[in-house]
Structure formats: C-alpha cells, structure tokens
NUSE-770118 format. One line per 4 residues: for each residue y, z, x of C-alpha. Coordinates in steps of 0.05 Angstrom, whole numbers. Layout:
<recs>
Y/Z/X | ...
</recs>
This chain:
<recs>
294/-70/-456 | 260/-35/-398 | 293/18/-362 | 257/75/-306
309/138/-304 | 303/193/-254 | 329/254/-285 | 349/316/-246
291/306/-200 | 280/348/-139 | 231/329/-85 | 212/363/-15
158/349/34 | 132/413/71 | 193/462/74 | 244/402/81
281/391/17 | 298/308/10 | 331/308/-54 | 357/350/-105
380/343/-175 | 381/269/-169 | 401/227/-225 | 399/150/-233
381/96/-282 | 352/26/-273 | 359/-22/-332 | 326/-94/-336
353/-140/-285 | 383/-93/-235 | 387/-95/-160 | 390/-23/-126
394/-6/-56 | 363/63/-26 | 401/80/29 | 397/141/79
384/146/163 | 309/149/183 | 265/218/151 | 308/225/103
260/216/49 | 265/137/19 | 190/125/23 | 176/187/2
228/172/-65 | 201/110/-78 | 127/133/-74 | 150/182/-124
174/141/-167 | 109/85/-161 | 73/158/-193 | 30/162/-123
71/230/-101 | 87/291/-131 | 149/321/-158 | 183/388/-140
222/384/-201 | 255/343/-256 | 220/273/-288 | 214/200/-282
217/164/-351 | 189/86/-359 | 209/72/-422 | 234/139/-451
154/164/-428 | 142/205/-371 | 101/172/-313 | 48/218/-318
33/196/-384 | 20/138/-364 | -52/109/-329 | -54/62/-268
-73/5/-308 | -3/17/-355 | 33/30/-291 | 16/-23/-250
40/-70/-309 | 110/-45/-304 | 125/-19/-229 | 97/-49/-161
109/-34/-94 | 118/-69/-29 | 97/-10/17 | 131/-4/94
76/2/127 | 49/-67/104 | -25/-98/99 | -76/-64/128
-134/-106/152 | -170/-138/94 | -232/-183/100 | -196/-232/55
-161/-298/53 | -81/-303/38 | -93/-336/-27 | -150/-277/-54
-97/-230/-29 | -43/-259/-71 | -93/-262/-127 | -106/-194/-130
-33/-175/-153 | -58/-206/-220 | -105/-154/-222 | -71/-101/-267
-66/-165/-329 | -141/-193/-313 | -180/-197/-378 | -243/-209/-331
-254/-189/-258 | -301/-244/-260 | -256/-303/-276 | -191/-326/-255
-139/-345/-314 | -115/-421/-295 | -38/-386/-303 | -60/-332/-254
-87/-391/-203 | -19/-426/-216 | 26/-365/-209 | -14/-350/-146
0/-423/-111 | 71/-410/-133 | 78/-356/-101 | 50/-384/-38
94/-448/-40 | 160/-394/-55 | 142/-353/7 | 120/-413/56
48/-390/57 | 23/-453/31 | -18/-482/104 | -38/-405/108
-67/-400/44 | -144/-402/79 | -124/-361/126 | -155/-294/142
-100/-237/136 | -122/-206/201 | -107/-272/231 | -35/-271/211
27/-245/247 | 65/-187/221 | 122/-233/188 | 70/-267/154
35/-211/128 | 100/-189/98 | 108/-256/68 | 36/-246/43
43/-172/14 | 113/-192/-17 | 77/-255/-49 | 20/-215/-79
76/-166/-103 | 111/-225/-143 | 44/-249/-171 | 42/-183/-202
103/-190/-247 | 124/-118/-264 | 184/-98/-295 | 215/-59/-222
197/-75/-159 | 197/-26/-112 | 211/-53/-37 | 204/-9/21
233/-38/82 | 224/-115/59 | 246/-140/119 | 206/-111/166
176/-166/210 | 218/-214/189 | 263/-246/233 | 336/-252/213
330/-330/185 | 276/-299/138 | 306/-238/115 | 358/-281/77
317/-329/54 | 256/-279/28 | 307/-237/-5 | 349/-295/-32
278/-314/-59 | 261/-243/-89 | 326/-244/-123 | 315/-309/-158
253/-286/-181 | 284/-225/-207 | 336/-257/-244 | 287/-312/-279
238/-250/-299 | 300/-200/-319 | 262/-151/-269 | 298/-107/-228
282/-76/-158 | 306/-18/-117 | 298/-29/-40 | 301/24/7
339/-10/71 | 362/18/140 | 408/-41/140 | 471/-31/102
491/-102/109 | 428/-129/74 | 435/-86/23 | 507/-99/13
489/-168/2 | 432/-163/-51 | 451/-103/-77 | 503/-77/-135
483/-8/-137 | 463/46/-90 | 427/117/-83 | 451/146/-21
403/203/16 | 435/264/63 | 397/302/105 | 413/365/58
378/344/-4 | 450/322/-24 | 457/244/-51 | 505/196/-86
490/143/-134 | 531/95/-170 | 567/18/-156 | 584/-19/-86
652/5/-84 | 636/77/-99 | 572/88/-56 | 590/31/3
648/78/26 | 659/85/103 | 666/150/105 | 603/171/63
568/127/97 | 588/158/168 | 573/233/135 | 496/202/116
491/173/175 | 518/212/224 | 559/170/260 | 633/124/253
617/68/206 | 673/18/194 | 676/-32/135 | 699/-103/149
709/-147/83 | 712/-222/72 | 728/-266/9 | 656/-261/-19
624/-211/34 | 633/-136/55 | 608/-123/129 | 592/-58/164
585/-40/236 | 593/19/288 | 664/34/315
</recs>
C-alpha cells in the first residue's frame, strides 16, 4: 500500500517560517485538503513535498524512502502535480499535451503505447476537451487550460496527486463537476490527492482530512470534524467564520 508521510518537517522561505514540526500521513485512496489564508505557505508545502523545494528540517517518506532518494523518473511515477500557476505557453496541441503526462512510464520517446493513446482520449472525453483536442494551448482560455493541465495530470497516473488551486479558472458549474471527476478517478485508481484550496467549502466537500496553515509556522492536521472547526478556522484566517450544516453538507461563510 502506498503511503507519503511528512514527519516533523519544518520549512521557511527567506526569514518567514511557514511550518514547523508538521506531521501528517497520506495512505492510498485519501482525499486531503491544505488549508490556510493567502502567503501562508501551501504552494510552497506542496512543492516540497513534489521534491522540487527544499527542506528546513524534518523528511518526506514515499514508501518508508526518503524523497531524495529517489530520481525524477521514480518520482514522477508516484507523485504529480497540478501547479497554480497553470500552463505556460506551449507550441503544442491539447492532445500532445495530455500525452506528455505518460511520459514518466514511456518505454520509447519515439512511440506512443496504444494504452497511452487510449488513456490520453479518455482523459480528454472525462474533462470535455474532446472538440479541443487539435487545438493549440495558447489558443485556449484559462478554464480550458486548467481542464487541459488537470487532464495531462490524470494521464499520468501516480499514486498522490498534488492539486494546487484546481479550480482556478473554472467557473463555479465546473469546479463541481472537475472535482467530482478527479475524485472518481481517484477512487477507481486507489490514489489519493492533497489540494491546497482558499475555499473552505470546496474542500469541505471533497475532502475528509485537512492540514491547516497559521501565519506562525503553527498548523493542525487531522479529520473534518477536528480541523473544520469555526473557531480555528477564524484564528487561521483572521476573521469570524461561521459553520452552517445540512443533512449531507457542512457550509461556511463570514458572519
């Protein structure tokens, strides 16, 4: 069974301290939400833990090794990320794009597996990308470059996806849908995710546990109930968050 644990880790960038002795594990088929009010240090966190930044302190275990242990090629087969800044201009077409997330299993770069074509054109149909497929990604608008850089992600298959602000772009019809997507995914695989979110709603929805970020280095992790708790949230936040709660959803909003 896969499983990525942060262990006492401790991470700063220039003389601000984001996080400090922070301790969390992901097993297969999890759904984590990164919480925490803008600069507080999520991308940062999640870059960390996708081995492309530095650590003050502590470790990140895949699999019982430590990250650094590991090469791209190893890494990319078990973590990918869906990065917040989104696609930068590419001279390629939607479907080479998508292709490229089979990159890190590729036995040739010279020839396309027929069950990499097909996961590709999956992943086109799953996202609504299908008419776009011929499309040149500088053409596209920035909801359907997200759609684009979250169906390359899927095409990769690893074990945790990391998802840094998915639903940028998106407008609100989409961010359901694209997540409800993801998480379907997820669940067929047994892959888990954790997606760092300014909206506490959406990840109250597709998430069942949390990290939460403070602006002292200070965080909590642990289940919906624990984490999801008005009054933490208003001391992360700094502001009067109230919790409204329905027969299958919990809501939150600004007094």
């Amino acid at each position: 069974m896969s499983k990525l644990e942060i262990q006492t880790l401790t991470l700063s960038v220039a003389d601000k301290l984001l996080c400090k002795d922070l301790n969390f594990l992901i097993t297969q088929n999890e759904s984590w939400a990164l919480l925490g009010k803008n600069g507080v240090g999520k991308t940062s966190l999640l870059h960390s833990i996708a081995g492309l930044k530095d650590i003050n302190a502590g470790d990140i275990k895949l699999n019982n090794r430590s990250l650094q242990d590991y090469n791209r090629a190893e890494l990319a087969k078990e973590i990918g990320i869906l990065f917040q800044d989104g696609l930068e201009t590419l001279p390629a077409t939607v479907i080479e794009l998508v292709m490229l997330g089979r990159h890190p299993h590729a036995q040739s770069i010279f020839n396309d597996s027929e069950e990499d074509i097909a996961l590709a054109f999956k992943a086109l149909k799953d996202f609504s990308l299908t008419k776009l497929g011929d499309r040149k990604i500088d053409s596209l608008s920035g909801g359907e470059k997200q759609r684009a850089a979250i169906a390359m992600l899927i095409t990769q298959e690893p074990n945790f996806f990391l998802l840094d602000e998915p639903s940028n772009h998106l407008d609100v019809a989409f961010q359901v849908s694209i997540l409800n997507k993801v998480k379907e995914i997820l669940n067929e695989k047994k892959a888990s995710m954790l997606m760092a979110t300014h909206d506490i709603n959406l990840a109250a929805r597709f998430c069942d546990k949390f990290v939460l970020l403070l602006d002292n280095g200070e965080n909590f992790c642990g289940d919906k109930d624990e984490i999801l708790d008005p009054d933490k949230l208003s001391d992360a936040y700094g502001c009067k968050i109230k919790k409204l709660e329905t027969a299958n959803h919990m809501y939150f909003y600004l007094e």
